[in-house]
N, C-alpha and C positions, 0 to 999 in steps of 0.2 A: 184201098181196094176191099180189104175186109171187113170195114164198115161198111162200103156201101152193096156189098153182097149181102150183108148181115138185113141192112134195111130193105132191100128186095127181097128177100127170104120172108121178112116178117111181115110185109104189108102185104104180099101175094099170102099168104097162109092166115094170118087173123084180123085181117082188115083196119081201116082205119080206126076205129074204135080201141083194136089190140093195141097199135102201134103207137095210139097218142098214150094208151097205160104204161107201156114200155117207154116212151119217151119221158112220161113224166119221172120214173125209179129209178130211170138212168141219169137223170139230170141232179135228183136228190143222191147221189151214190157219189158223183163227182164232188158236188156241193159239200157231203162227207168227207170226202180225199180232202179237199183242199183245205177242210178245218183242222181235219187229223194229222195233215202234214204240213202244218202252221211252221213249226222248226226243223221238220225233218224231211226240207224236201231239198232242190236241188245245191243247196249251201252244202249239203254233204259231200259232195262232190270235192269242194274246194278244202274239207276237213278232214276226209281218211287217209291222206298221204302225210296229215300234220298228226292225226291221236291215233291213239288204240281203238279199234272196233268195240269193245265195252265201254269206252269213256261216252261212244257215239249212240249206239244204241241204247240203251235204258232208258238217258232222256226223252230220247226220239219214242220211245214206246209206252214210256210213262202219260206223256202228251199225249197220243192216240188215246191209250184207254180212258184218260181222262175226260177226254177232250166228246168223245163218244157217246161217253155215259150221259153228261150235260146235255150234249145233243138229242140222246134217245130219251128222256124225260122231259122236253122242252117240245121234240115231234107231237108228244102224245096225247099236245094240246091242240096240236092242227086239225082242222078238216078231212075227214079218213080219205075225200075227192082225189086230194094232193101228196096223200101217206097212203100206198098201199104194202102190202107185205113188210111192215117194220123190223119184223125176227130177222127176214132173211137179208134187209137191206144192210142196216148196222153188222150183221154179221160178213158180208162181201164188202162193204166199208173195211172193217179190221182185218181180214186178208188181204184185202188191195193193198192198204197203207204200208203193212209190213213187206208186201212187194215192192212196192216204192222204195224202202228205206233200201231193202237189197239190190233194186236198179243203180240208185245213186251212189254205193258203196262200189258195185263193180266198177261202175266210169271214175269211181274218185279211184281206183287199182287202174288204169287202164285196159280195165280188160272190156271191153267195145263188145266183142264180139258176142258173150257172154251174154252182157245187159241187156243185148239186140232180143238175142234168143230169148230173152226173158220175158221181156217186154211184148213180144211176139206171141207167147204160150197160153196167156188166155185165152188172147184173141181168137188164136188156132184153134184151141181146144172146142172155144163157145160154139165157133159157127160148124165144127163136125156133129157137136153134138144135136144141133138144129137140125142141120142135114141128116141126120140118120132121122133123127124125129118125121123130118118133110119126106122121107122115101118110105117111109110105115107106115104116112099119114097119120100120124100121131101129135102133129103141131099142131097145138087145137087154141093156145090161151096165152097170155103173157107170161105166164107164171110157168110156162116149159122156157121163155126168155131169161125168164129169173135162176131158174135151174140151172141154165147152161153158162150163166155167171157164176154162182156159187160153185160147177164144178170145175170151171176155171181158173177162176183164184184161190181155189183150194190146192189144184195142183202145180199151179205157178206158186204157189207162197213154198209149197214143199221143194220145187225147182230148185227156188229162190235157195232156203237153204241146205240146198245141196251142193250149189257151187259154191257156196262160202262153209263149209261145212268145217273147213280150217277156223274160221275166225269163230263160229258158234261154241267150238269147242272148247275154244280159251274165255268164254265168256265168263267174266266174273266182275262182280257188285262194285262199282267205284266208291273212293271214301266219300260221305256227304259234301264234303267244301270243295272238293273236286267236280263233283255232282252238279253241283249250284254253280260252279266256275261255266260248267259246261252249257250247264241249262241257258243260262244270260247271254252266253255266246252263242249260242244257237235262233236265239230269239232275236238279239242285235243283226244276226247276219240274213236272217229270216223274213224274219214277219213283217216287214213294209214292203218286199217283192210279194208276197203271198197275200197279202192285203189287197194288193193291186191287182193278183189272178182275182180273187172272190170277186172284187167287185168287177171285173170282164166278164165274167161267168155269169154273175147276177143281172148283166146290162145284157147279154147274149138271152137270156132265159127266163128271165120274171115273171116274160109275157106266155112262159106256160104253165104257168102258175094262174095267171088269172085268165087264159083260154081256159084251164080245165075248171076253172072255178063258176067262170060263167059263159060259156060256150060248150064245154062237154069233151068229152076225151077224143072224138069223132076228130073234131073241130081239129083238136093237137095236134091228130094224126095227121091229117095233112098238112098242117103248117111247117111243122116239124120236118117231114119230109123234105119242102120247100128252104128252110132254112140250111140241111145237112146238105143239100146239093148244094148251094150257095157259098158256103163253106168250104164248101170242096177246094174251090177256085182260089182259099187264102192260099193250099201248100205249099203254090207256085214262091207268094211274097214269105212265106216262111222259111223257105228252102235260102231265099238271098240273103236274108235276114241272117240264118246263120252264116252265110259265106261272111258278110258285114262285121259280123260279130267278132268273128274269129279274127279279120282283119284287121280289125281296129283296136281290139284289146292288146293284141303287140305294135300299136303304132302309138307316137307319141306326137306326130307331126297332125297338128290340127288343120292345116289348109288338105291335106291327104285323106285326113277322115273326111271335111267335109266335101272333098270330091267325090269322092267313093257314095255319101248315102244319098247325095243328089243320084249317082248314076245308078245307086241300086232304085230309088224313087223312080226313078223315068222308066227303067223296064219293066218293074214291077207294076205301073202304069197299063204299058203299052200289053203285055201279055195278060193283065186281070181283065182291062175292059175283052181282049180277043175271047175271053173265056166266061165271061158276062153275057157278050153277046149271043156267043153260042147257043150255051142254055136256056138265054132268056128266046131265041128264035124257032127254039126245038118245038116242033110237032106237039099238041096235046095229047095227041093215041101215043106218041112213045114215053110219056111218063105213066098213062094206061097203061098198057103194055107193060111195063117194069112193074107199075105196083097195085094196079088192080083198077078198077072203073071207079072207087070210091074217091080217087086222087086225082080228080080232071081240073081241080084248082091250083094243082102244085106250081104250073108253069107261071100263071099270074102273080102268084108269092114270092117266085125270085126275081119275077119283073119288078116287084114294088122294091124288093131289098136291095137289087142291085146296086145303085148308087151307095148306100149304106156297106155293102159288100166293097166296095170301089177304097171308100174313105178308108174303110179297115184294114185294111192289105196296106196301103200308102201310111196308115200310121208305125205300121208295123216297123218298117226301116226309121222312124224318128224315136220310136223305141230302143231298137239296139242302137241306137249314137246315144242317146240318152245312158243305154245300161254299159256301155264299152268305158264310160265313163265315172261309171260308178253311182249315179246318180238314178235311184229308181223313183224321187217324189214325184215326177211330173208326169210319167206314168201314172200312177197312183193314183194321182190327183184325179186326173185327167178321166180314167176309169171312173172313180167317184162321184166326179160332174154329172158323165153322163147316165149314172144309176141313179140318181136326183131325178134327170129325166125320164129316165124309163118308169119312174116310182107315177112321176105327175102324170103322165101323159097318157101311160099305161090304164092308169083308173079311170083314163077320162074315155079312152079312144076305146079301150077291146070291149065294154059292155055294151059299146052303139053300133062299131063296126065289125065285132069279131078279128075274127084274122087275118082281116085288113089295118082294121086299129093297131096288130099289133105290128103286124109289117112295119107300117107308118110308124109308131113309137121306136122301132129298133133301129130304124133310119135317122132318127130324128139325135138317138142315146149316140150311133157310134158319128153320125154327121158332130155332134157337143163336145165330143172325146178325140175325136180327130183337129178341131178349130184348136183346143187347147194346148194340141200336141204342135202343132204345126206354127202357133202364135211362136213357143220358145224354141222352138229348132230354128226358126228364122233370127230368132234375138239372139242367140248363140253361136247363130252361123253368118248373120248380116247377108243370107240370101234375100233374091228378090225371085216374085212371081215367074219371070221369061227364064228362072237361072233353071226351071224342071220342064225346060220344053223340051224334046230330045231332037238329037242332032246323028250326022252321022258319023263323027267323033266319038261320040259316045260309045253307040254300036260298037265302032271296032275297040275302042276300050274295055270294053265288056268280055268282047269273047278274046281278048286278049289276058284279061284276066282269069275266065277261065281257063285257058292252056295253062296257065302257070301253076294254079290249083293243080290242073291232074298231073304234071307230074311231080 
């Protein structure tokens, strides 16, 4: 809800043109996180109930800065098109990351509530601060967007250690071969799931990389727009996804998992297409309306992606059977495949068609990355086509299983 207030906020106040700058520094910001938190992302979880918070963090921050620096000297060869504001980006980069590392430290403590709030406080922070800006008329540029990042993960990193301000205080240097012990296991337990976000991230996003390269930031902006609504519509398969997850990682009976992510498949089906269609049927004046008269192409952009929306969400549940399992290659993989596609198809389509081409190209990445996913869930589950039709069996199995969840 806070993004998409956020992206209503910004396309009524600095138009499409703003919104595609802001989409482009928001995507490179992420694309930062997810290098900087190559070892130190959600594996921590699984390791602060096993080490000391000093054995975890050093490495986990060593990586960041290093990891950064590389980064910030390698940007500085880009196109300034696609690099705006480098100072402030790299710097909201290395506040995030360290917010990261303190999200995942509190859920490796249990402490949920915490993390929640954490996780929460930029967010919060970013969009008051827009808002005061939009009540002064003061939101004039992207770069009062950029601002209200920087003073958000400025004061969520301080949040951050303030709820752990116990474990900061006991901070001290591990021995080197401790260090090293750590390092290797952080990166074992890491970096093939984190491999696999980039290249999700990369297949989601390329294509605004070469809209703003040869289409214009205009261009981004509404596509962009068109894409985040579309998006919208995964939470629903994400949301089953963890119920699945959680399910299946205490389960050892394989005929049980694979009931379960057929039955998470089929609803996650039945409620994406209800939420495809919606959007795709919605009025062009009501995306006016939310984001300004520059955005009257947004509805056609999640018409093109929907089916590409569709495959995503449905790969999502062969995901977690995949990850309940231990098994993050085919993922990976599979991610990979389809950034291959995005790479080809990308160059071919966005210079002729624009943001059509690129619709087309993201349909085409996550359609290559779903076939690949769905080939091995079938070879590991011996399902057939008819086994994800849904039934009324199903249904009451579902919300049968939810009762049991809530209580």
């Amino acid at each position: 809800m806070l993004g998409i207030l956020t992206i209503i906020l910004i396309s009524q106040c600095i138009g499409a043109e703003g919104k595609g700058e802001q989409s482009i520094f928001l995507f490179n910001m992420v694309l930062l996180l997810l290098f900087a938190t190559l070892i130190g992302n959600s594996t921590l979880i699984y390791l602060t109930p096993r080490h000391k918070f000093s054995e975890l963090f050093f490495p986990a921050t060593l990586w960041i800065i290093l990891s950064l620096s590389i980064l910030f000297l390698i940007f500085n060869f880009l196109p300034n098109i696609l690099i705006i504001y480098p100072l402030e980006l790299f710097i909201i980069a290395f506040f995030a990351s360290i917010t990261e590392i303190n999200t995942f430290v509190l859920i490796g403590k249990q402490r949920i509530s915490d993390a929640n709030n954490l996780k929460l406080s930029y967010q919060i922070i970013s969009i008051l601060f827009l808002f005061l800006l939009f009540i002064f008329d003061n939101f004039n540029s992207s770069y009062d967007y950029i601002l209200s990042l920087l003073i958000g993960y400025s004061i969520s990193l301080i949040y951050g250690i303030y709820l752990l301000k116990a474990e900061y205080k006991t901070l001290k240097l591990p021995a080197i071969k401790q260090f090293n012990e750590m390092l290797r296991k952080l990166f074992h337990l890491g970096a093939i799931k984190q491999v696999g976000s980039i290249a999700q991230q990369m297949n989601a996003r390329l294509s605004f990389y070469l809209i703003s390269f040869y289409c214009g930031n205009k261009a981004l902006g509404v596509f962009s727009n068109g894409i985040s609504i579309s998006e919208a519509v995964l939470m629903f398969g994400i949301s089953l996804a963890l119920v699945q997850y959680s399910k299946l990682s205490n389960s050892e009976d394989e005929q049980y998992a694979k009931r379960l992510s057929i039955l998470m498949t089929k609803i996650n089906i039945l409620f994406t297409i209800l939420a495809l269609v919606f959007f795709s049927l919605l009025p062009t004046g009501v995306y006016i309306f939310l984001f300004g008269g520059e955005f009257s192409d947004v509805r056609e952009v999640i018409q093109i992606l929907s089916i590409g929306i569709l495959l995503l969400s449905i790969s999502s549940t062969f995901t977690q059977h995949f990850a309940s399992k231990g098994n993050f290659t085919i993922t990976t993989s599979a991610s990979l495949i389809g950034l291959v596609a995005t790479a080809i198809f990308g160059f071919w389509l966005v210079p002729i068609y624009g943001i059509w081409g690129a619709a087309i190209t993201t349909v085409i990445s996550y359609g290559i990355s779903f076939f690949v996913e769905y080939y091995y869930f079938k070879k590991w589950t011996q399902t057939q086509f008819s086994d994800f039709l849904l039934s009324k069996k199903d249904i009451q199995e579902f919300i049968s299983l939810i009762s049991k969840l809530k209580k």
